[in-house]
GUSE-531974 format. One record per residue (C-alpha): residue in three letters; x, y, z. Coordinates in pm, whole numbers, padded with zeros to 5 digits, always signed. Layout:
GUSE-531974
ALAXYZ/...
END
This chain:
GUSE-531974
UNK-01537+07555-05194/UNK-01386+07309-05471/UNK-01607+07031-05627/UNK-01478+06702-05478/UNK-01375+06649-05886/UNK-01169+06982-05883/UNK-01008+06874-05553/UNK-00934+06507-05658/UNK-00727+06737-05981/UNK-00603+06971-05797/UNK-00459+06638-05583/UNK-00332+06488-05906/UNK-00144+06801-06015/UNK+00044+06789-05720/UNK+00100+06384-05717/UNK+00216+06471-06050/UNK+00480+06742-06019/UNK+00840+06716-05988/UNK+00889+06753-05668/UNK+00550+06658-05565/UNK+00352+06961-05395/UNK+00167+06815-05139/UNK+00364+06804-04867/UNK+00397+07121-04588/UNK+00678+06903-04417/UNK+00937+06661-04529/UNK+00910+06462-04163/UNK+00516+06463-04237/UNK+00472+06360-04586/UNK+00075+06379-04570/UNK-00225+06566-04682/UNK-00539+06531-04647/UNK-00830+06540-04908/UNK-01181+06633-04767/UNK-01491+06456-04901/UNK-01833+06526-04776/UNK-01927+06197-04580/UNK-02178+06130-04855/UNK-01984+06117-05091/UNK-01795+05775-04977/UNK-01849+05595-05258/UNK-01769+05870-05512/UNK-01428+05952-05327/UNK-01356+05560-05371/UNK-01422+05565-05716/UNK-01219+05848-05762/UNK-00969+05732-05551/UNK-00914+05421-05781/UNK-00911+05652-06113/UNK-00677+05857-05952/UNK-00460+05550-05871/UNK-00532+05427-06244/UNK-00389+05762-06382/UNK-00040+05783-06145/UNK+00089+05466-06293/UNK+00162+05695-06625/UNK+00391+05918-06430/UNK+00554+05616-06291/UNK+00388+05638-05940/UNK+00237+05360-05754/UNK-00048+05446-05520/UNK-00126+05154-05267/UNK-00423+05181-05078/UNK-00438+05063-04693/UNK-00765+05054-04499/UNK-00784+05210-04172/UNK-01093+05010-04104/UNK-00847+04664-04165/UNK-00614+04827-03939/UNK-00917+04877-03654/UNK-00971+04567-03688/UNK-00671+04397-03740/UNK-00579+04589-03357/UNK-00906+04458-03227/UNK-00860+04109-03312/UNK-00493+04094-03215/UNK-00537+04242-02866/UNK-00874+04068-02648/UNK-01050+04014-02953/UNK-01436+04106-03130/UNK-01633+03881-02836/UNK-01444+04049-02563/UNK-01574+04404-02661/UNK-01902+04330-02761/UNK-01902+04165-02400/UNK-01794+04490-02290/UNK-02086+04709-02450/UNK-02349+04443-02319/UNK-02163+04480-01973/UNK-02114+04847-01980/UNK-02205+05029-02252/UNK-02162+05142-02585/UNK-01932+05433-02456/UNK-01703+05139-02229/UNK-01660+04958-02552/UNK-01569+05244-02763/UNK-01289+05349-02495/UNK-01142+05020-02495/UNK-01105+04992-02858/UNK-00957+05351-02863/UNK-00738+05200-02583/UNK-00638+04933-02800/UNK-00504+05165-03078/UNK-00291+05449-02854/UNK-00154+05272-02552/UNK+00183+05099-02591/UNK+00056+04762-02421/UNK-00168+04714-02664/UNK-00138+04773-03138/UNK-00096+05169-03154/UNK-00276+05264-03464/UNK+00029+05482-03572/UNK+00268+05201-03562/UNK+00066+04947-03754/UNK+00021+05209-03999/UNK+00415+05252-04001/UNK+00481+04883-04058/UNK+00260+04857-04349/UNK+00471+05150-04531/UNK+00815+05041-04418/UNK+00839+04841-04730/UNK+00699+05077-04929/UNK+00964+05310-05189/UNK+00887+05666-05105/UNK+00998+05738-05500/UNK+00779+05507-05613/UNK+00479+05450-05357/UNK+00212+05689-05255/UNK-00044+05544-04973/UNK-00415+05617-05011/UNK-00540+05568-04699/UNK-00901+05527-04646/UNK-01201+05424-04476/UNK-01112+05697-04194/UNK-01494+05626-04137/UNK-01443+05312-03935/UNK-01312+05544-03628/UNK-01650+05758-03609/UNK-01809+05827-03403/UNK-01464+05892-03152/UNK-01253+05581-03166/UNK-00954+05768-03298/UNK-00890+06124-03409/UNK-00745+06178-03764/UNK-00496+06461-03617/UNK-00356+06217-03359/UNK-00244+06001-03660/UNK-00045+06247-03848/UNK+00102+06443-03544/UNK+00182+06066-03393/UNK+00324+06003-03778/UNK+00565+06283-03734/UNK+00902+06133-03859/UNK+00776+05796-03869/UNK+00785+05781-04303/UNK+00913+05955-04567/UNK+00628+05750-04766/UNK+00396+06043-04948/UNK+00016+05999-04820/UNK-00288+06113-04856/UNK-00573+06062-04631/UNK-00932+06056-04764/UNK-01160+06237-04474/UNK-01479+06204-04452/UNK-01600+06532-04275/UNK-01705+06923-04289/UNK-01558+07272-04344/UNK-01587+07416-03987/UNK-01482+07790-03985/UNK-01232+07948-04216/UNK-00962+07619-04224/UNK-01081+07359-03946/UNK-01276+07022-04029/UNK-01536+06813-03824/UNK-01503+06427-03901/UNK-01773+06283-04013/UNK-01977+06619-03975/UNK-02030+06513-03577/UNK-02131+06812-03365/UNK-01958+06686-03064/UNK-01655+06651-03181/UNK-01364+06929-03178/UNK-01168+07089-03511/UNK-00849+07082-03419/UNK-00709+07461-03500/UNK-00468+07302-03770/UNK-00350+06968-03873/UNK-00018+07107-04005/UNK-00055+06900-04373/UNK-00187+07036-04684/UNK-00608+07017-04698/UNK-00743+06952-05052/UNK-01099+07104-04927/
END
């Protein structure tokens, strides 16, 4: 297993080359770069060194927050009071559903297209999206490999996504290291683990 160092330049070679190499689709421009959920702050710092470094090679990387997204959907739909009404009502589990309702049905802000609509103006040439705080959806608010199959053909925008979770088996991850939850058997992108 790669240092999170060696994977964060392993990441930048391929950011780097002409074409870049991080990509396992052209309709899914994404990958994925593991960090072990204690390392949050480290993979930040990184992150913005990284970020530093691509503007030599002409590359822009723009960083959006799925936690601002979370709650950017929360506020936009019943609002903060109405689920914490919710989880005093019904539970921490009712509340949690409802949010995750809020972010995949149509009626509500899917997650996948206010991600798209932040990187429609972005240059795919140009523009590489960090996104981060993937944290924010623990414990099972929304899975990681529902975004990128739901981003399928939705961006030609290069991304990476900065996971917070374990090796589990051979290729498979667990977000945020949680027991409970399922490793899906592949998330068709490029892992930097």
């Amino acid at each position: 297993m790669l240092s999170l160092k060696e994977r964060f330049d392993l990441l930048e070679r391929d950011l780097t080359a002409r074409p870049l190499r991080i990509t396992v689709h052209q309709d899914l421009p994404f990958a994925i770069l593991r960090y072990d959920p204690d390392e949050e702050w480290k993979t930040r710092r990184e992150a913005r060194l990284l970020a530093a470094r691509l503007v030599v090679h002409s590359k822009e990387a723009v960083t959006i927050s799925l936690a601002e997204l979370l709650w950017d959907a929360i506020d936009k739909s019943e609002g903060l009071d109405a689920v914490v009404q919710l989880e005093r009502e019904r539970g921490f589990e009712s509340a949690q559903e409802q949010v995750t309702t809020y972010l995949s049905d149509t009626d509500w802000l899917p997650l996948p297209g206010l991600l798209a609509d932040r990187m429609k103006a972005l240059d795919p040439k140009r523009h590489i999206v960090f996104l981060m705080r993937a944290g924010s959806m623990a414990p099972a608010i929304y899975q990681m490999s529902k975004l990128l199959e739901e981003m399928h053909g939705r961006t030609k925008v290069p991304a990476i996504l900065f996971y917070p979770g374990t090796i589990e088996g051979d290729s498979g991850l667990r977000f945020m290291g949680c027991q409970d939850r399922v490793s899906p058997s592949s998330y068709r992108v490029k892992i930097y683990s």
